[in-house]
Each structure stands twice: as structure tokens, then as C-alpha cells.
C-alpha positions in Angstrom: 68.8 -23.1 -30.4 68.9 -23.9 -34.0 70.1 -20.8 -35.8 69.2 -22.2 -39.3 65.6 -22.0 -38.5 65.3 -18.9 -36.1 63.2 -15.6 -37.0 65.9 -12.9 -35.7 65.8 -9.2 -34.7 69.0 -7.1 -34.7 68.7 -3.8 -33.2 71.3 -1.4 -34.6 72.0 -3.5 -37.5 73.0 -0.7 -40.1 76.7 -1.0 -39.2 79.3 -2.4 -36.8 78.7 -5.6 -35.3 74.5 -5.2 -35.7 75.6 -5.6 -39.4 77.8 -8.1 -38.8 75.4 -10.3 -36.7 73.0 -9.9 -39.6 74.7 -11.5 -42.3 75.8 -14.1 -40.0 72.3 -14.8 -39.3 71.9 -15.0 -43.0 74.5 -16.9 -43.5 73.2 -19.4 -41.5 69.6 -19.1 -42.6 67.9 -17.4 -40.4 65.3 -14.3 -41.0 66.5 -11.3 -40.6 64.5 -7.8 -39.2 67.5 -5.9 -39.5 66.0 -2.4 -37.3 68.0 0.9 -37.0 67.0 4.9 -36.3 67.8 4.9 -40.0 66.5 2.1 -41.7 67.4 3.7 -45.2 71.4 3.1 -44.0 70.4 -0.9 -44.0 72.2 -2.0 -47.2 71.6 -5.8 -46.5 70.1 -7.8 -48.9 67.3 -10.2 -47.6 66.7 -8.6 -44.1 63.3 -7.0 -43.8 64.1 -3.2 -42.7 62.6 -2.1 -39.6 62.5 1.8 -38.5 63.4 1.6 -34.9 64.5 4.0 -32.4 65.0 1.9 -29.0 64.0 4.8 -26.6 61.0 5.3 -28.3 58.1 3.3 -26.8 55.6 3.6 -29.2 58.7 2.7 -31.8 59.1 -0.6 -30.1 55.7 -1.4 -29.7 55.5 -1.0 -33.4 58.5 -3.2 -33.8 56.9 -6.2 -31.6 53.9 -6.1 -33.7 55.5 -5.8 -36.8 57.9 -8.6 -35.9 55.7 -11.2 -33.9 57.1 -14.0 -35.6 60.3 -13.3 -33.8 62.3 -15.7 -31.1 65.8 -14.4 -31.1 65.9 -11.0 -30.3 69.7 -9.6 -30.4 70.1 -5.8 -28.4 73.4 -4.5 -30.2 72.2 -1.0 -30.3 74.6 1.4 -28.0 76.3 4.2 -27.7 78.8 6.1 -26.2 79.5 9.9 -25.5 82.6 10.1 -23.7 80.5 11.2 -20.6 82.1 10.8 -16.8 80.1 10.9 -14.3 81.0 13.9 -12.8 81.3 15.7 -16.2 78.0 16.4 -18.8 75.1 14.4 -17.3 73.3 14.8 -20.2 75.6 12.5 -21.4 75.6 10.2 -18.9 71.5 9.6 -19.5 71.5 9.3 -22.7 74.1 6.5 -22.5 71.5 5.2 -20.0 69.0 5.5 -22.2 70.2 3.2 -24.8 72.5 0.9 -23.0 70.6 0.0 -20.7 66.4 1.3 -20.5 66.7 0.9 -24.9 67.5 -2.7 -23.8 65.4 -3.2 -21.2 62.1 -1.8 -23.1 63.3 -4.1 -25.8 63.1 -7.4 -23.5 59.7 -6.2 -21.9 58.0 -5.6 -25.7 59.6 -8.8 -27.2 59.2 -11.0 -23.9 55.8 -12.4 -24.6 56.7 -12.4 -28.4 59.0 -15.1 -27.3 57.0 -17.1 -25.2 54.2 -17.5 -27.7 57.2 -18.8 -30.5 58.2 -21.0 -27.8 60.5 -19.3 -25.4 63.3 -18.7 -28.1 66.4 -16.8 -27.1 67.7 -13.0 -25.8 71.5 -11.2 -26.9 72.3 -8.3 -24.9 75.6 -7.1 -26.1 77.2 -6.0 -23.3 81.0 -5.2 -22.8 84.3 -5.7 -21.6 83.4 -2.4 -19.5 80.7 -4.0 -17.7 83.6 -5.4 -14.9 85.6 -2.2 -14.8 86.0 1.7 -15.4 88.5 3.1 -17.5 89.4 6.8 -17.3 86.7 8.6 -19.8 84.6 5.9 -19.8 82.6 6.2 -16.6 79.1 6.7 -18.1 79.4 3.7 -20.8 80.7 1.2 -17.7 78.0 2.1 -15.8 75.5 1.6 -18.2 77.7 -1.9 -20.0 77.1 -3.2 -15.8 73.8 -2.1 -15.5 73.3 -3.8 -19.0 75.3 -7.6 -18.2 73.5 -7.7 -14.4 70.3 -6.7 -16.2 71.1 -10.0 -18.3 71.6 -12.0 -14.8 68.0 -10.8 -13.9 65.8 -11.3 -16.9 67.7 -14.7 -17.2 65.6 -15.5 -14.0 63.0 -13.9 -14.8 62.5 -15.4 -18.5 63.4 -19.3 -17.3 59.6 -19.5 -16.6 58.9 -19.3 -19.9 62.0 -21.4 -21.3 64.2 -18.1 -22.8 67.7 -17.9 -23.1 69.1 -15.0 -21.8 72.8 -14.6 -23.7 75.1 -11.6 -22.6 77.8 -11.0 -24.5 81.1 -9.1 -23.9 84.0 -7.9 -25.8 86.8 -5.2 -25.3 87.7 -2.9 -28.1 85.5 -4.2 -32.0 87.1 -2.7 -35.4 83.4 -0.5 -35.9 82.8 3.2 -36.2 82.5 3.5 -32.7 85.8 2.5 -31.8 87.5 4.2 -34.9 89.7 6.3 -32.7 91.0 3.9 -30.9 94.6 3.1 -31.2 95.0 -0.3 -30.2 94.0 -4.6 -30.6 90.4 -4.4 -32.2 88.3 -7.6 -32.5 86.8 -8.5 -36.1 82.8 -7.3 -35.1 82.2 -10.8 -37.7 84.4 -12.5 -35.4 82.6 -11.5 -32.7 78.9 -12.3 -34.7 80.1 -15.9 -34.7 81.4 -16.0 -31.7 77.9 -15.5 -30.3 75.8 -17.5 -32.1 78.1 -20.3 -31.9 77.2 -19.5 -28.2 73.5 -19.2 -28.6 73.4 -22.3 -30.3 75.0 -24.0 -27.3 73.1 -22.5 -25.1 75.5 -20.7 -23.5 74.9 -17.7 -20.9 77.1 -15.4 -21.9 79.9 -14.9 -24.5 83.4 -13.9 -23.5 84.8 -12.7 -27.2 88.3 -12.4 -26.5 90.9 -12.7 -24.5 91.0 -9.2 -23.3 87.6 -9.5 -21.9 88.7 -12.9 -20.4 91.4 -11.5 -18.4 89.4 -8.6 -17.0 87.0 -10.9 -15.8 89.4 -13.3 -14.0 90.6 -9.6 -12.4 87.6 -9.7 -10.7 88.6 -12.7 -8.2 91.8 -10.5 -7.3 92.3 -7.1 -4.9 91.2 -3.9 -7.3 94.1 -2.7 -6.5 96.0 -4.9 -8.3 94.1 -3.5 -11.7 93.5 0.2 -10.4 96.9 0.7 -9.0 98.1 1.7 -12.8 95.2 4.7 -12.6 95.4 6.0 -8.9 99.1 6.2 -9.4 100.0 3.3 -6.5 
């Protein structure tokens, strides 16, 4: 795909790495809709501001109208609560409800957007979490792996109609989110360039660093060899 001349939507784009995948994308001349729950914290130049709450139907049948030109639709937009699963369910839905049915309702609405401007190009933006659980994390894994095998199955779904379906997955980004944490934190442009570098080659999905690379290649091995360290064996 050939960024210079795409018409993008960021979901999210108000901060973190939805603001950093928007000045990418204007860096490298694309349009920008840069849509957040609070479009008056957008303080991009050169985007065109969208108002867009991603569990809100009607919102993002609004936003596919209002942004029919589109055929790169990026889903950053996410959240996290802290939420296990045996703990505050309400927390665990609502993680659920952006992660992965925000996504999901996104794709549906913007699906036949992109056929009609030639099949163009999906970016879930998934995580590092999608391939395991970590210890007050349960209801963001759940929903980061319901989110990347979502990706697997709309990639199918979306060939027909020649769509690139791009999920993308990182460990811990330098963002509000993450502003507790007390450890390596990725550059959230670093990881904006890393992914359309990988859209642009076409490229289904983005591994964003090398903690995110390991976990993955964990996945060939016993579990017990990574949740030894938790279950205290």
C-alpha cells in the first residue's frame, strides 16, 4: 500500500500511539481523520477531527459516512482497567467492549468503505498480551487475543475483497496508559513506523519489539517453561 497517497482513520488519535500514528501518516502524506471520545483533545494540525466513541453504533455509523473516502482504517483505541477475571466484571466487559466489539464494529462499518476505494488496508493494534497472561492483566489478554485472532479471521474474511488485514503487537509503549509502569517502554513513534513500514509491505502483522518477539517464539515451547516464574514451580 502506498502510504503517501492513502486517506487514513485513526481511532484514539488524541494521544499515545493514535497520536503518534497520525503524524506519521502526515508525515508521509496521507489524510488524516484523527477520531477520539474527545475530539477537542486532538491538537494535530492538518487531521480532520472526528467525534467518535467506538462502542457507540450510531457513532460509527456516523464516522463511515463522514469518512467514506477512507481505505486505511487503523483501530488503536483501547483500554485497560486492571480487571481479572475473577475480580470486577464490569471491568472485564468494558475491556471487551473496546478491545475487542469497539474493533470489531469498526471493521463491519468501514468494510464496504474499503471495498468501494479498492480494498485498501485494516490496523488492529493488538498486543504483546494477546500470547500470554500476566498477573493483573487477565481482562486486557483476553480481550488483546480475542483482538489479534479476530485479525486472523477478518483477514479471511476481507481477501474477497482484496483488504489487508495488519495486526500489530507490542509489549510495554512510553503513553499515558502505561505511565506506571516501571520498566523498557517502546517509543509509541517508533512503534507508528514500525507499522506502516509494515503496511506498506504488506505485511500481516507487526512484531514491534523484541519483547513481543520473544513471547511469541514462547509459544512453540511447554507453558511451563514461561508460567513456572508465576505458579511458583
Amino acid at each position: 500500500m502506498d502510504i503517501s497517497h492513502a486517506t487514513a482513520l485513526v481511532t484514539g488519535a488524541n494521544r499515545g500511539i493514535g497520536r503518534a500514528l497520525a503524524v506519521e501518516l502526515l508525515a508521509r502524506g496521507a489524510k488524516v481523520y484523527a477520531a477520539a471520545r474527545r475530539p477537542e483533545t486532538v491538537d494535530l494540525p492538518g487531521v480532520e477531527v472526528l467525534a467518535l466513541d467506538v462502542t457507540d453504533p450510531a457513532a460509527v455509523a456516523d464516522a463511515a459516512r463522514a469518512a467514506a473516502d477512507v481505505d486505511l482504517l487503523v483501530n488503536n483505541a483501547g483500554i485497560t482497567t486492571g480487571a481479572t477475571l475473577l475480580g470486577d466484571l464490569d471491568g472485564v466487559r468494558a475491556e471487551l467492549d473496546v478491545n475487542f466489539w469497539g474493533t470489531l464494529s469498526m471493521v463491519r462499518a468501514f468494510a464496504p468503505v474499503l471495498a468501494a476505494n479498492g480494498g485498501g488496508a485494516v490496523v488492529n493494534i493488538a498486543s504483546a498480551l494477546s500470547w500470554f497472561a500476566f498477573p493483573g492483566a487477565g481482562a486486557y489478554a483476553v480481550s488483546k487475543a480475542a483482538n489479534w485472532n479476530m485479525s486472523n479471521a477478518l483477514r479471511l474474511e476481507l481477501a474477497g475483497q482484496g483488504t489487508l488485514v495488519t495486526s500489530v503487537h507490542l509489549g510495554a509503549a512510553d503513553t499515558d496508559m502505561m505511565k506506571d509502569y516501571d520498566g523498557p517502554k517502546i517509543d509509541p513513534a517508533e512503534v507508528a513506523r514500525r507499522t506502516l513500514d509494515g503496511v506498506a509491505a504488506g505485511d500481516l502483522e507487526v512484531v514491534a519489539d523484541e519483547w513481543s518477539a520473544m513471547i511469541k517464539a514462547s509459544l512453540a515451547k511447554d507453558p511451563r517453561e514461561f508460567y513456572g516464574q508465576f505458579l511458583g514451580n
